[in-house]
C-alpha positions in Angstrom: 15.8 -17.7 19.4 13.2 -17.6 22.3 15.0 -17.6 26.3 13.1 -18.4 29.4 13.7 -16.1 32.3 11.6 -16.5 35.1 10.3 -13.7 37.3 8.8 -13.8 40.2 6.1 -10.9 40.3 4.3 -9.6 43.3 0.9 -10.7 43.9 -1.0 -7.5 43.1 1.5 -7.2 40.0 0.7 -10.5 38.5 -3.2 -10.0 39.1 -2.7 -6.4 37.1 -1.4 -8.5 34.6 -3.7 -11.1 34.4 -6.8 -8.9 34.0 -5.0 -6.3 31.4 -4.4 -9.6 29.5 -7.7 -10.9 29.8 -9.5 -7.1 28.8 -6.6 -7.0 25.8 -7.5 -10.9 25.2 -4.0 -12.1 24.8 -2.0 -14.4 27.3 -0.3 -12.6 30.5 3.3 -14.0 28.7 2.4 -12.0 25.9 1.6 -9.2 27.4 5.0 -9.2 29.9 6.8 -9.4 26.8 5.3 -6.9 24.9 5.7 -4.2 28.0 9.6 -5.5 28.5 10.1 -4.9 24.7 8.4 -1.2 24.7 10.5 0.1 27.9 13.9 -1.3 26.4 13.0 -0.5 22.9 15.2 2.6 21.6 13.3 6.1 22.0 11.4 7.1 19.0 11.4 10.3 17.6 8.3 12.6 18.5 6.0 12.9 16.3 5.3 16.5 16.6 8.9 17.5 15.9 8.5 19.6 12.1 5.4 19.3 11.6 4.4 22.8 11.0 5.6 26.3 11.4 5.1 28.3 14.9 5.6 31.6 13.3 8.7 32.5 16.2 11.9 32.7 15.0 13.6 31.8 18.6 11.8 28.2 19.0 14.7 26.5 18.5 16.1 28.3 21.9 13.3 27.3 23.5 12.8 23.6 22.2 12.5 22.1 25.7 9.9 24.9 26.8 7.9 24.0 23.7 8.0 20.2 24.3 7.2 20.4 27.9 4.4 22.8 27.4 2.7 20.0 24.9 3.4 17.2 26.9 1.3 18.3 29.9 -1.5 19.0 28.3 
């Protein structure tokens, strides 16, 4: 089942959309829906979690460390 909602977007907003639709070649509908799907889409896991051994035996205590330290690079 498909439901309308209108938005009104900003000018510079809906000519940021417009041109990422037009370099992506799909319509600017599309593209609002796909971007409004992704942000209220459930969090997926990261793909980094397990995938191979760090040699410490304390990483689990320092899980947020670790993630942070990837993510900004």
């Amino acid at each position: 089942m498909v439901t309308q909602l209108h938005v009104d977007l900003p000018p510079e907003v809906s000519e940021r959309v417009a041109d990422e639709a037009a370099r992506r070649g799909v319509a600017p509908d599309e593209l609002v829906i796909e971007v409004v799907a992704q942000r209220f889409s459930p969090p997926r896991p990261l793909g980094i979690v397990g995938l191979g051994a760090s040699g410490r035996s304390d990483i689990s205590e320092h899980v947020d460390e670790e993630i942070a330290s990837i993510l900004v690079r």
